[in-house]
N, C-alpha and C positions, 0 to 999 in steps of 0.2 A: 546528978548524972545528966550530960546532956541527951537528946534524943538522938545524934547518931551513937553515943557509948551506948544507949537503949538496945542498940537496932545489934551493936556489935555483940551484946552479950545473948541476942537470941541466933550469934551465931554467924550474924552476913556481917561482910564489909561495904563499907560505901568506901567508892575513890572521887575522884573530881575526873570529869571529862572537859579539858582542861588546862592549856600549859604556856606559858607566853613568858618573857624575860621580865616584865613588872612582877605577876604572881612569885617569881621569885624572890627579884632582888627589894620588893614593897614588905615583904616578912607575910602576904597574903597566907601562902602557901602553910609555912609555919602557923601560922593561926589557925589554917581551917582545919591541920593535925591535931591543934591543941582543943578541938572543937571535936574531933572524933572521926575525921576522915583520915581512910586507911591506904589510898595511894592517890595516880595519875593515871591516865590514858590520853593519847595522845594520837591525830592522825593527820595525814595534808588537809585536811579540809581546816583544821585547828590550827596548823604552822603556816598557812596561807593566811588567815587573819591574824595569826600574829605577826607575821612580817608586815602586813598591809597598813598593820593598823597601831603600833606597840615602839613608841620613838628611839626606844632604847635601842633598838637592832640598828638604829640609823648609820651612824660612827662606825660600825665593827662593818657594816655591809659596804659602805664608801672605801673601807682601808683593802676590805678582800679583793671589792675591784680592782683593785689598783694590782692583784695578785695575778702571775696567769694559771691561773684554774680556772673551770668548764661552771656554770650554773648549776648542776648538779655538787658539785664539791662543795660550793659555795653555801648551799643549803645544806647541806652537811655538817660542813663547820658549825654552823649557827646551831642547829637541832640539836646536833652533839652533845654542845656544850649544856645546852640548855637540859637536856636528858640527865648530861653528869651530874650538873648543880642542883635540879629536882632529887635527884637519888640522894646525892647526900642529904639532903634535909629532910627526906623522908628515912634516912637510914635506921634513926636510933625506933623509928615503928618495923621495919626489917627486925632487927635484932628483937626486938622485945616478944617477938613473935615467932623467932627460930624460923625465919626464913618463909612463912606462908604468909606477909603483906607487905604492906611500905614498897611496892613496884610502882617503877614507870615504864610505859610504853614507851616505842617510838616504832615505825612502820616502816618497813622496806618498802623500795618503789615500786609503786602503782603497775607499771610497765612491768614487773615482772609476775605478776600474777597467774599468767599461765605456765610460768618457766620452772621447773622444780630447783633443777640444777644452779639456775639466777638464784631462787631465791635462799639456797642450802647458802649459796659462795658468800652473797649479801649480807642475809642473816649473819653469817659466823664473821664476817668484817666488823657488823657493826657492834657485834656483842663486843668483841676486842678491843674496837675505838671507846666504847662507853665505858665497858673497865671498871663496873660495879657489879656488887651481884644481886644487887636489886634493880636492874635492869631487865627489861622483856621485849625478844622480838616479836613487834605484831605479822601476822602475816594471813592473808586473806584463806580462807575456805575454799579455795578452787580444787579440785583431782591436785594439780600442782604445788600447791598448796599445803593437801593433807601428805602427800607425797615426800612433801621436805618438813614438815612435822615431827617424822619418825627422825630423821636424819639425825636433825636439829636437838633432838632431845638425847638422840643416842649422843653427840658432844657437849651434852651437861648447859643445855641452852635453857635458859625461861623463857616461854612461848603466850605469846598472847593469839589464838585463833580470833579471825574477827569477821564479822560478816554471814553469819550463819540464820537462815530463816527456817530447816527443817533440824525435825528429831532423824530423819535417815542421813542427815551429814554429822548430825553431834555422833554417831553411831560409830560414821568412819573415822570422824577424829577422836574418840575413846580408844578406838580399836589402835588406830595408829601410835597415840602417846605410848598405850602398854608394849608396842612392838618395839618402843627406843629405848624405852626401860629395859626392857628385856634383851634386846643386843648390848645395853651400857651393862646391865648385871653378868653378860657372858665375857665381857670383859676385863670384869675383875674390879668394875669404875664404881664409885657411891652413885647413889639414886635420891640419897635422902633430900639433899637440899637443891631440887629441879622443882621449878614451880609452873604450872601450863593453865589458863583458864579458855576458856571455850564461849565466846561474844554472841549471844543470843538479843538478835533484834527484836524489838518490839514494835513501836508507836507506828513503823513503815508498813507491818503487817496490815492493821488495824486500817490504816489509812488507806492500804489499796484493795481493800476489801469491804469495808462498808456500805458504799455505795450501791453493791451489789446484795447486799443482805436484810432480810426483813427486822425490822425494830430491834427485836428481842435478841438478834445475835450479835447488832451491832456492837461495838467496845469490847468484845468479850472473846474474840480469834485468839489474840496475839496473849492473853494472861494463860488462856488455855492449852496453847500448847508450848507454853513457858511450865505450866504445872505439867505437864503429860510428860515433858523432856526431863524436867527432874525425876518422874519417877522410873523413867529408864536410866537415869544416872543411878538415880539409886540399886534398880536390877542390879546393873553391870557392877556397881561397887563389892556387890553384895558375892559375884560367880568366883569360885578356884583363882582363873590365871589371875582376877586382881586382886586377891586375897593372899595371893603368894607372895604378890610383888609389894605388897603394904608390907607382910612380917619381914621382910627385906629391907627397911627403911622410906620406902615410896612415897611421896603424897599424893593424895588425890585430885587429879582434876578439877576444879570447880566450875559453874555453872555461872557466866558472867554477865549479866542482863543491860543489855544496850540498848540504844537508840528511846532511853526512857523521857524524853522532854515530850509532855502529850502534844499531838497535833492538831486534835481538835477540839475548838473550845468550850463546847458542850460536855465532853469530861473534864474530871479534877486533874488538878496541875501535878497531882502527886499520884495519878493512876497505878502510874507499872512502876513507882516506890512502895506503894501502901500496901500491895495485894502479895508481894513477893518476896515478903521475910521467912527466909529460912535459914536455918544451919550449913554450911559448907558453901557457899554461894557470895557472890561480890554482885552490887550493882554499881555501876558508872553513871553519874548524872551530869547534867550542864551544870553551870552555875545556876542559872534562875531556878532549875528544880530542886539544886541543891538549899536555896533560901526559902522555896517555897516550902519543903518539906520540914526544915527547921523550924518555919511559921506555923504552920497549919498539918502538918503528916502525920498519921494514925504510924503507933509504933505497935504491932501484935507479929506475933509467926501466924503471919497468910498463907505460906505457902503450901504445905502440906493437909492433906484431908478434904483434899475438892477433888481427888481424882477420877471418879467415878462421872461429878457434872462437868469436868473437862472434859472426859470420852462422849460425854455425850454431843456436848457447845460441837466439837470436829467430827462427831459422827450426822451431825444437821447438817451440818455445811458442805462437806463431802456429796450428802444425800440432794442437795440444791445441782450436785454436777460441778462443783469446783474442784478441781487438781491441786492440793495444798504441796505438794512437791515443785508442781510447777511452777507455782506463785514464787517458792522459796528460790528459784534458780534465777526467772526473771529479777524479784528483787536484789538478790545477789548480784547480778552484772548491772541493774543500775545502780548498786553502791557502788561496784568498781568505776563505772564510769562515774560519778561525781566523785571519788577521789582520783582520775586521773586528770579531769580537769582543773582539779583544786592543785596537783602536783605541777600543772602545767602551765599554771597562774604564779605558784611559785619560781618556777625555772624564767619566769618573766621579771620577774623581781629580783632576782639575784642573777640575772645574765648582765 
């Protein structure tokens, strides 16, 4: 058994953070399924080097020019296609799984972030262009965001939430998923086969916070209230309306642990892989961490049974006078903005 089948059977998935037309059409992708990786994610910052850098877009981007459609379109086409092609080859892990893996992301624009209504109209375009059902729209964590969440689920969308640095926004988006369950269930519509994970940053925490912390807290923010957040996942799983809506066919939200390539080099390369195996949970890794863990990665369930020295790791740091809500908002908009300028590097390359 390899170690990500290890890592599956105590319950997490790993996907690949990850997607370029070589990965593809190289049979990459295929391998690293047959290796135990259970999807893709996908965002501008990752379709900006792949178009920049991946020869194979060359031919199909020269022919589009030659089209008249807008830069925008043009990166469309390309993503699309590339989304489709990912999904099929990750399909027969869909299937084996009854529909909770073998997803691929792809992100609505950057630009509509603050727009609910942009990104309800987007989202449901590009579910339709992709035209699998292991497809997922990602879409950012903003008020707007959680906004077209509910929308998006009440028309039977897979929702990748992405960008999230507090437990009081995973709170809003629990709460929102159950509200689109619940208008799709007053409709008479299945619930069973909608898949939503919830993108829980890490390494960005860690890194904008150390420098302000004594020794002993350094490294230790971002796992801890990755463990704190699961145990409110777990509450909420645990209350009536989501109990209701599980004997109804439902699945559960998972808990999808991002931004895990460590940043700094004084930790191990396998930090926020090693410390957060648990049951119902996906992690997304680069590649490097994805070979590093394969190399050298501790396979145990870390996750559960720290919660007690997790309340405490954010009840120090709080106590220092840090706003950890605040942290999580500021970081959120510089994710936003470095994927709008990755989107905006894009639209330079396909104008």
């Amino acid at each position: 058994m390899s170690k990500l089948q290890q890592v599956a059977q105590l319950g997490q998935q790993i996907w690949l953070d990850s997607l370029s037309r070589s990965l593809i059409q190289s049979g990459e992708l295929a391998s690293k399924l047959a290796d135990g990786v259970m999807g893709v994610t996908s965002n501008p910052a990752i379709f900006q080097q792949a178009f920049q850098n991946d020869a194979l877009y060359t031919e199909e981007l020269a022919a589009l020019k030659q089209q008249d459609m807008d830069a925008k379109s043009r990166y469309e086409t390309l993503a699309i296609a590339d989304v489709q092609d990912a999904c099929l080859v990750t399909l027969p892990v869909y299937q084996a799984h009854n529909g909770q893996a073998g997803m691929v992301s792809l992100e609505v624009s950057p630009e509509l972030s603050h727009d609910a209504q942009g990104t309800i109209t987007e989202g449901k375009r590009l579910w339709q262009a992709i035209n699998q059902p292991n497809a997922m729209i990602k879409v950012p964590a903003t008020d707007a965001g959680i906004e077209a969440l509910t929308e998006l689920v009440a028309s039977g969308i897979n929702v990748n939430m992405t960008l999230i640095f507090s437990r009081q926004v995973l709170a809003q988006i629990m709460d929102a998923h159950a509200q689109g369950l619940q208008q799709r269930v007053a409709q008479g519509l299945p619930i069973d086969k909608i898949f939503v994970v919830a993108s829980f940053f890490l390494s960005r925490i860690d890194t904008a916070l150390d420098i302000s912390l004594p020794e002993a807290l350094q490294g230790k923010v971002a796992l801890s209230l990755a463990r704190s957040a699961y145990a409110d996942w777990e509450a909420f799983t645990q209350q009536t309306p989501w109990q209701d809506l599980q004997t109804q066919g439902a699945t559960r939200l998972q808990l999808l642990w991002a931004s895990t390539g460590t940043k700094n080099p004084a930790y191990p390369d396998t930090l926020y892989v090693d410390e957060l195996i648990g049951e119902h949970t996906v992690n997304t890794v680069p590649s490097a961490t994805l070979n590093a863990f394969i190399d050298h990665g501790n396979v145990s369930a870390s996750l559960s049974g720290k919660e007690a020295a997790s309340a405490q790791v954010l009840a120090d740091v709080t106590a220092l006078g840090i706003d950890l809500d605040a942290l999580a908002l500021r970081l959120r908009d510089d994710g936003l903005k470095q994927f709008e300028e990755a989107f905006a590097k894009i639209l330079l390359i396909t104008a």
